[in-house]
DOKE-359768 format. One record per residue: chain; x, y, z of N, C-alpha, C, O in turn. Coordinates in nm, 2 decimals, m for minus. Layout:
BEGIN
+--------+--------+--------+--------+--------+--------+--------+--------+--------+--------+--------+--------+--------+
! cadena !    nxx !    nyy !    nzz !   caxx !   cayy !   cazz !    cxx !    cyy !    czz !    oxx !    oyy !    ozz !
+--------+--------+--------+--------+--------+--------+--------+--------+--------+--------+--------+--------+--------+
!      A !      X !      Y !      Z !      X !      Y !      Z !      X !      Y !      Z !      X !      Y !      Z !
...
+--------+--------+--------+--------+--------+--------+--------+--------+--------+--------+--------+--------+--------+
***
This chain:
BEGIN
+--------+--------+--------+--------+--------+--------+--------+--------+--------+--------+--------+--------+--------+
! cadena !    nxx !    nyy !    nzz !   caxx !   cayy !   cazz !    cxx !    cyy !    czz !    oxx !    oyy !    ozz !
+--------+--------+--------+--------+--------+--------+--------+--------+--------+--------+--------+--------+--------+
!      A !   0.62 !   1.72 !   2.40 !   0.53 !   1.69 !   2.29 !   0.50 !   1.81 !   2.21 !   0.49 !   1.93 !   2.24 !
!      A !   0.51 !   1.76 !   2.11 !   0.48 !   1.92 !   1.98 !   0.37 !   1.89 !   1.94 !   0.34 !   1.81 !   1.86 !
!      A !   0.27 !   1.97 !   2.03 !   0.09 !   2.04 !   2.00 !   0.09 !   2.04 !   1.85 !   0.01 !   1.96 !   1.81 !
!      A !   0.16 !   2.10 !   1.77 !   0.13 !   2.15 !   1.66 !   0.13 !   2.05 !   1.55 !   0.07 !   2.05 !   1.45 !
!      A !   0.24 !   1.92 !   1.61 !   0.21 !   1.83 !   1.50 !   0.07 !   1.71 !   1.54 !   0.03 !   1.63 !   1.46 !
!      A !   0.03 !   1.72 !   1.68 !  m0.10 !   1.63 !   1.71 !  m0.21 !   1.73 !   1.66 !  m0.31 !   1.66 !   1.63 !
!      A !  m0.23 !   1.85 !   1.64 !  m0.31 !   1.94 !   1.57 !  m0.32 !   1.91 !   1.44 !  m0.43 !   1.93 !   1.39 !
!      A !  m0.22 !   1.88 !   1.37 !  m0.23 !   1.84 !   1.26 !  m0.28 !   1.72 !   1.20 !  m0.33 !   1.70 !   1.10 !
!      A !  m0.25 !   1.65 !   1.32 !  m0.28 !   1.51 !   1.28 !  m0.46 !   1.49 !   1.35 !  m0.52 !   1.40 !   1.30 !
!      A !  m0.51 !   1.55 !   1.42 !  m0.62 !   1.55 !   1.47 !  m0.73 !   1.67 !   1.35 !  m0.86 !   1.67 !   1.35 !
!      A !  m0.65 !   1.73 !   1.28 !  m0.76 !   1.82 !   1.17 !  m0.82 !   1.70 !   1.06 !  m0.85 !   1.73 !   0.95 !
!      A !  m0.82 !   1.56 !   1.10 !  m0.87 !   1.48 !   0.96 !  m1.00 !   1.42 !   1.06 !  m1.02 !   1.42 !   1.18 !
!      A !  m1.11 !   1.38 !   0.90 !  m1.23 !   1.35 !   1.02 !  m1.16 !   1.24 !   1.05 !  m1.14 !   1.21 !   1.17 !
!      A !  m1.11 !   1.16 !   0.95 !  m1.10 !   0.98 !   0.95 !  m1.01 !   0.95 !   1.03 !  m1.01 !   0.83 !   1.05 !
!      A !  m0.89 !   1.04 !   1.12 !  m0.84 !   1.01 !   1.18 !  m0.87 !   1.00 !   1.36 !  m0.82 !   0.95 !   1.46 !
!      A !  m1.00 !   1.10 !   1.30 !  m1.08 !   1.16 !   1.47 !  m1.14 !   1.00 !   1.45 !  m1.13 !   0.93 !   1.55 !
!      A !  m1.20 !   0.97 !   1.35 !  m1.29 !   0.84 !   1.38 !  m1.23 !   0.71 !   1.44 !  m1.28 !   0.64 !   1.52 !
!      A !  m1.11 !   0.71 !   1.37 !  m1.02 !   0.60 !   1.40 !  m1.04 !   0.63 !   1.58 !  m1.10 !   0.56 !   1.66 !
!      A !  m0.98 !   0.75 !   1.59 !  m0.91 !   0.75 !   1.74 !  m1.02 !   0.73 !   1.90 !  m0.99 !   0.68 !   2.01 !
!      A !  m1.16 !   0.79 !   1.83 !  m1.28 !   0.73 !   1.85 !  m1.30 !   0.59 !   1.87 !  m1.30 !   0.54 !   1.98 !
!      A !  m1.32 !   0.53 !   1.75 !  m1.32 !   0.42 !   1.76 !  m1.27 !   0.32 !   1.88 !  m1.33 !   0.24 !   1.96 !
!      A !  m1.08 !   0.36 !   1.86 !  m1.01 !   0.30 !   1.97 !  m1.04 !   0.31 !   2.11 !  m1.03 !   0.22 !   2.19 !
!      A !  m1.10 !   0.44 !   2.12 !  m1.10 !   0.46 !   2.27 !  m1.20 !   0.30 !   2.31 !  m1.16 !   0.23 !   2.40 !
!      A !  m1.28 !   0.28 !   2.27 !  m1.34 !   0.16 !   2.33 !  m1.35 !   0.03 !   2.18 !  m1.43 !   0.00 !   2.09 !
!      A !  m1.29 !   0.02 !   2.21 !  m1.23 !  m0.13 !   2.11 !  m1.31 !  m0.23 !   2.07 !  m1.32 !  m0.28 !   1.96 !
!      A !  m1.39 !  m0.29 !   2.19 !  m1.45 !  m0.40 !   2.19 !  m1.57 !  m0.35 !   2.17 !  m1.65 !  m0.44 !   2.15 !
!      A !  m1.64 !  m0.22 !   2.18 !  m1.79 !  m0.16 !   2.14 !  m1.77 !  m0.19 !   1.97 !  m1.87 !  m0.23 !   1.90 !
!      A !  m1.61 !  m0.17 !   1.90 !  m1.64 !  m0.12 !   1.75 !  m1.58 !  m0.23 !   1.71 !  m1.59 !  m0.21 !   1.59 !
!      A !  m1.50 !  m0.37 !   1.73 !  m1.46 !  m0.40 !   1.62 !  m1.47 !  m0.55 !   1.67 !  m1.48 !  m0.58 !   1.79 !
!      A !  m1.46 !  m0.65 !   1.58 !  m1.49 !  m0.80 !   1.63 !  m1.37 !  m0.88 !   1.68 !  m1.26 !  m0.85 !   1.62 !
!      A !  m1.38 !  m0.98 !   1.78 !  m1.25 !  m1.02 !   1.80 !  m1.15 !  m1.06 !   1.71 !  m1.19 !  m1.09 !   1.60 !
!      A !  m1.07 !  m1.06 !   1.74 !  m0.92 !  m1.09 !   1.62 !  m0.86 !  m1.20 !   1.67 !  m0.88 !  m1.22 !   1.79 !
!      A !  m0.78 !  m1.31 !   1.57 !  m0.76 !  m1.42 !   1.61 !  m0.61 !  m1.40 !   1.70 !  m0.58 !  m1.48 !   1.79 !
!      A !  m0.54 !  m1.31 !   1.66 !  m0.43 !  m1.27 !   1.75 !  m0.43 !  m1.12 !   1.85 !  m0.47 !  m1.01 !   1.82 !
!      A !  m0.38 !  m1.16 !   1.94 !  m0.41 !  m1.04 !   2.01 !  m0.52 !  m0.98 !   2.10 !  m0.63 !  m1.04 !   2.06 !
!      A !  m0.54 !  m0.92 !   2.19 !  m0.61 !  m0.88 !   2.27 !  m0.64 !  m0.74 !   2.28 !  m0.56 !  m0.66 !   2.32 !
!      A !  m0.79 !  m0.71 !   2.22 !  m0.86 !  m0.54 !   2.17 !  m0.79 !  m0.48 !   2.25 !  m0.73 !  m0.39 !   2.20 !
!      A !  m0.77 !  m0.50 !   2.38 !  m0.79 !  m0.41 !   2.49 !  m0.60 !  m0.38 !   2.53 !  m0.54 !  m0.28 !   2.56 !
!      A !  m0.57 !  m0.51 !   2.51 !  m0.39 !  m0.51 !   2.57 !  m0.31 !  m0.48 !   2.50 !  m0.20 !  m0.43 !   2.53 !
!      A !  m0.39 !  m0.52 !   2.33 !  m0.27 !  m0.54 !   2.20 !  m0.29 !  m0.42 !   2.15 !  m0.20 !  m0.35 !   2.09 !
!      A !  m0.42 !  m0.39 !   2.15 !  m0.46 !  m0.32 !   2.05 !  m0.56 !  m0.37 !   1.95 !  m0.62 !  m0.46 !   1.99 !
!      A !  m0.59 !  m0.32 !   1.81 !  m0.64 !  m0.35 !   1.74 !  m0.53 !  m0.34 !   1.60 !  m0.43 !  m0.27 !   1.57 !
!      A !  m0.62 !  m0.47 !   1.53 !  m0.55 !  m0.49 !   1.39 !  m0.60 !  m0.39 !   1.26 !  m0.70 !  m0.36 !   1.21 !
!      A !  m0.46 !  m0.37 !   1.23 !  m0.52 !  m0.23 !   1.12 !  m0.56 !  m0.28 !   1.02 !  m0.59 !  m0.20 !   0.93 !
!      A !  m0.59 !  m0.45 !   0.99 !  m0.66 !  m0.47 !   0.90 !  m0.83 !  m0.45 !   0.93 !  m0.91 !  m0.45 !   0.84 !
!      A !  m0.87 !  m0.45 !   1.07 !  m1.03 !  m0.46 !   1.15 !  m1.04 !  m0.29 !   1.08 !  m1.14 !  m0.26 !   1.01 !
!      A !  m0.93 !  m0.19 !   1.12 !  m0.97 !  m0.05 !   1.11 !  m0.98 !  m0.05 !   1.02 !  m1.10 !  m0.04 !   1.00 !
!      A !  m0.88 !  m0.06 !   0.89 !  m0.91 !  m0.05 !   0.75 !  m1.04 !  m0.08 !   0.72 !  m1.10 !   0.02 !   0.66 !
!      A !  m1.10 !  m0.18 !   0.73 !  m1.22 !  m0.27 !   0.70 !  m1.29 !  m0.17 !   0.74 !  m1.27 !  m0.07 !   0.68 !
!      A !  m1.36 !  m0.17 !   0.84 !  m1.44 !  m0.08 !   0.93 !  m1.43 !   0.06 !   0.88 !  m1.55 !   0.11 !   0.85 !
!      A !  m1.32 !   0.15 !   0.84 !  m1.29 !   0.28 !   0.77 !  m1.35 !   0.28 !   0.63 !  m1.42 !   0.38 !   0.59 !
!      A !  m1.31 !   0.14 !   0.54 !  m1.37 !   0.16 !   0.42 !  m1.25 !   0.17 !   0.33 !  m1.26 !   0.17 !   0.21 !
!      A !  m1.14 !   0.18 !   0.39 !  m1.00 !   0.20 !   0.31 !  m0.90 !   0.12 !   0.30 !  m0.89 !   0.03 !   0.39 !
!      A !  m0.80 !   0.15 !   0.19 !  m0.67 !   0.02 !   0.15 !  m0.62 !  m0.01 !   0.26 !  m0.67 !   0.04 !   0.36 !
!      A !  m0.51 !  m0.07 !   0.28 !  m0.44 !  m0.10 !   0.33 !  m0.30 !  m0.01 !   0.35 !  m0.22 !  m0.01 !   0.44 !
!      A !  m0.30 !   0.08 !   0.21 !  m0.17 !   0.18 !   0.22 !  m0.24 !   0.27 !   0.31 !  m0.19 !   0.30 !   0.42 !
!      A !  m0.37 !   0.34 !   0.26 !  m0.44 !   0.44 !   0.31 !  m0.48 !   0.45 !   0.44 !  m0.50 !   0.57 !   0.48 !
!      A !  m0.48 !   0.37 !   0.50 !  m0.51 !   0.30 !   0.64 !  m0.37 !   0.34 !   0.70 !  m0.36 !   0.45 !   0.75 !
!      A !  m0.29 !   0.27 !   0.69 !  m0.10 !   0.28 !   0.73 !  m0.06 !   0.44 !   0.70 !   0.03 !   0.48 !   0.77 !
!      A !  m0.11 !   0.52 !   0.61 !  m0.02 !   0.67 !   0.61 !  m0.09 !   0.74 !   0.73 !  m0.04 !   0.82 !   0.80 !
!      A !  m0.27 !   0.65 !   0.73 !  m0.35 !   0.78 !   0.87 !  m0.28 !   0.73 !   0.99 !  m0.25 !   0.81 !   1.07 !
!      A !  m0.25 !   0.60 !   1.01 !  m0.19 !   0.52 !   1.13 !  m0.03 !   0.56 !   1.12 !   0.02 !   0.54 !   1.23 !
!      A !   0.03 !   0.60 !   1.04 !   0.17 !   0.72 !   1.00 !   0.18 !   0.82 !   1.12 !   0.25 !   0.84 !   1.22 !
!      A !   0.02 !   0.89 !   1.05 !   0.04 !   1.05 !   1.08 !  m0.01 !   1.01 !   1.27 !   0.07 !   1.05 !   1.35 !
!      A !  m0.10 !   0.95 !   1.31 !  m0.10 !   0.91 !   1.47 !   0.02 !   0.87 !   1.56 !   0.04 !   0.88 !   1.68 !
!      A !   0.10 !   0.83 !   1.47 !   0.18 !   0.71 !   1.57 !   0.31 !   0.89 !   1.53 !   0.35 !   0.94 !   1.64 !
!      A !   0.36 !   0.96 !   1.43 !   0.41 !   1.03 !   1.45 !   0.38 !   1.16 !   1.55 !   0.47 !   1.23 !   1.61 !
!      A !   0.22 !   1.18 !   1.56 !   0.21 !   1.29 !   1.66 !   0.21 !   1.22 !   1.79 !   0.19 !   1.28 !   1.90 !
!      A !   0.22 !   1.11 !   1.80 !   0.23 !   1.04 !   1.95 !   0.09 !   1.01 !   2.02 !   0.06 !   1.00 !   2.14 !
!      A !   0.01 !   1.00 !   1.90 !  m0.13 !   0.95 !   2.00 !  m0.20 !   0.83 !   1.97 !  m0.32 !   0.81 !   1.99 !
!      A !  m0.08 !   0.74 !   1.90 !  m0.14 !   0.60 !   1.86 !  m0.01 !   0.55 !   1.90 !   0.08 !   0.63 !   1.87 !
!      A !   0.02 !   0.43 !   1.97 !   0.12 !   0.32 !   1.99 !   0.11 !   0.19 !   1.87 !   0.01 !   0.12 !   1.87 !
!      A !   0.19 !   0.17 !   1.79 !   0.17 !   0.00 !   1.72 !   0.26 !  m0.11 !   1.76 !   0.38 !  m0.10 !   1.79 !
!      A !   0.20 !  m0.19 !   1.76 !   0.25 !  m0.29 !   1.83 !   0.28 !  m0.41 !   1.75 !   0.18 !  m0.47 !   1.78 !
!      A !   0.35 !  m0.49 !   1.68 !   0.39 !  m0.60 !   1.60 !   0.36 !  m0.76 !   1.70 !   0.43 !  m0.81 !   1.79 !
!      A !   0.21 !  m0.82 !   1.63 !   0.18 !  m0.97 !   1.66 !   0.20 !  m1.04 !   1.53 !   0.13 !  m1.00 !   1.44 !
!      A !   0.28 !  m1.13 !   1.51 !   0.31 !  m1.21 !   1.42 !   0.36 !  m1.13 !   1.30 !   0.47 !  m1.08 !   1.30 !
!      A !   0.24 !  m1.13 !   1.19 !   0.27 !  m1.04 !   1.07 !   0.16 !  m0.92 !   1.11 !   0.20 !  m0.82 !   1.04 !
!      A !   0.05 !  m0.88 !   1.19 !   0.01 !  m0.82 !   1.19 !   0.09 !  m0.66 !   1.29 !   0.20 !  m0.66 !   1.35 !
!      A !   0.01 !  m0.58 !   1.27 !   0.03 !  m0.43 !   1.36 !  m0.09 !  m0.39 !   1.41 !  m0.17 !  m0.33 !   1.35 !
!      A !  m0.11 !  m0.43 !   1.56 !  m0.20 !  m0.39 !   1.65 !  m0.17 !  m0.20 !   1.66 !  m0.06 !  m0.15 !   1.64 !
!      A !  m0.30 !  m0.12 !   1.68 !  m0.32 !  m0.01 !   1.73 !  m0.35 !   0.01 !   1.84 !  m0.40 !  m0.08 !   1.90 !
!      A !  m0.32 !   0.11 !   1.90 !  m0.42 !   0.18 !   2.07 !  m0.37 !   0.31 !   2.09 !  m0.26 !   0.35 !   2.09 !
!      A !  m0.44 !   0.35 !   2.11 !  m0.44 !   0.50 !   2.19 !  m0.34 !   0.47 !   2.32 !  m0.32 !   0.39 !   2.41 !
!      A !  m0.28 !   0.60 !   2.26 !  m0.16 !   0.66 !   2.42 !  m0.24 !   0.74 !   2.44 !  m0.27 !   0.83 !   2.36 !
!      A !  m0.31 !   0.71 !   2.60 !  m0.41 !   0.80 !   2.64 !  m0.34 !   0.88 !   2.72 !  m0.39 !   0.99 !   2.73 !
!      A !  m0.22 !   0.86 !   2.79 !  m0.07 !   0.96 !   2.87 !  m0.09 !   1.08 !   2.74 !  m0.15 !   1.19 !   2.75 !
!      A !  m0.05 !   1.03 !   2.63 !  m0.01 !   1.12 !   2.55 !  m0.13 !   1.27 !   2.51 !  m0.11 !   1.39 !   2.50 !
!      A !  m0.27 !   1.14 !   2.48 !  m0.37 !   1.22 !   2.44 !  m0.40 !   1.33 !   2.55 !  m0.46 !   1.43 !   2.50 !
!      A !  m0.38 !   1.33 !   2.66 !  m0.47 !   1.40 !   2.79 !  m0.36 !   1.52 !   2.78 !  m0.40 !   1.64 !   2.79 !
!      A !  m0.17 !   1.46 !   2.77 !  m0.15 !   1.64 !   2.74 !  m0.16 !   1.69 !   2.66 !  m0.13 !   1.80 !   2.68 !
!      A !  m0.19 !   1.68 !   2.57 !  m0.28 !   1.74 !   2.40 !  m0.35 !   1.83 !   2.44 !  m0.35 !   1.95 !   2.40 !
!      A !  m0.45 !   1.75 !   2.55 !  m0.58 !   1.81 !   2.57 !  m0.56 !   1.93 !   2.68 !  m0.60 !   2.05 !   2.67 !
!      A !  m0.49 !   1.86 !   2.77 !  m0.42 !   1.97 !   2.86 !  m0.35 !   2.11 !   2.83 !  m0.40 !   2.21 !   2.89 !
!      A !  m0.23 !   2.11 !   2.74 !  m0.19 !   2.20 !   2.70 !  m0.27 !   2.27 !   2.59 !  m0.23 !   2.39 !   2.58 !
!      A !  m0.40 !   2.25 !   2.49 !  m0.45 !   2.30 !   2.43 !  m0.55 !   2.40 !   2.52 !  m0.57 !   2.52 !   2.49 !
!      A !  m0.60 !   2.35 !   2.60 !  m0.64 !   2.40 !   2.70 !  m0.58 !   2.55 !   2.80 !  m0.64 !   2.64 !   2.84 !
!      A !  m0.46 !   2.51 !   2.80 !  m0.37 !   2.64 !   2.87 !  m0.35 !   2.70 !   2.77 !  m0.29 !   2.81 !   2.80 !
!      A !  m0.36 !   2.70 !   2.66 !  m0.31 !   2.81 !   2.55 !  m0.39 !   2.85 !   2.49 !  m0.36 !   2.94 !   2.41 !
!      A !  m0.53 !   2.78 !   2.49 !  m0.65 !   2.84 !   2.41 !  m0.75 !   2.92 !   2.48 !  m0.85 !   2.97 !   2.42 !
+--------+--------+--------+--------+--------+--------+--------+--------+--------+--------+--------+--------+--------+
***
C-alpha cells in the first residue's frame, strides 16, 4: 500500500466525513431500495445527498478513496454501492503509526 497516496486522499475534510459516515452506515443514511448498507455498501447517490454535492463532485471524492484503497465500489443494477476496506484502513493506520 502507498501511505502517501491514502495521505492524500485522507487531507480533505469531506472525504474524512464520507469515510466517517461509512464506518456505520445505518446510524447515517436511510435504507436504499437496492442493496444492503452493511453488505453492499452504500449508494453514492444517499452520500452525495447527505454531503450536499453533484453527482460529478461526489464520484471524483469516491475517485480519490477507491484509488488510495480505502473505499471498495460495488455495481447494483445502475447504481454504485460504497464501503470502507477496513483491511485496508487499519494498515494506514498501522504503518503511519511505525513511521510517525
Amino acid at each position: 500500500m502507498k501511505v502517501a497516496i491514502a495521505l492524500r486522499a485522507l487531507a480533505n475534510e469531506r472525504r474524512l466525513q464520507i469515510l466517517d459516515w461509512l464506518r456505520e452506515p445505518k446510524k447515517h443514511f436511510r435504507e436504499q431500495v437496492d442493496g444492503d448498507l452493511i453488505d453492499d455498501g452504500v449508494c453514492g447517490v444517499l452520500i452525495a445527498e447527505k454531503l450536499g454535492v453533484s453527482a460529478p463532485t461526489l464520484s471524483e471524492h469516491m475517485r480519490v478513496l477507491i484509488a488510495a484503497k480505502l473505499v471498495r465500489a460495488k455495481r447494483i443494477k445502475q447504481w454504485t454501492m460504497y464501503k470502507r476496506d477496513e483491511d485496508a484502513i487499519e494498515t494506514v493506520k498501522r504503518v503511519i503509526q511505525e513511521k510517525v
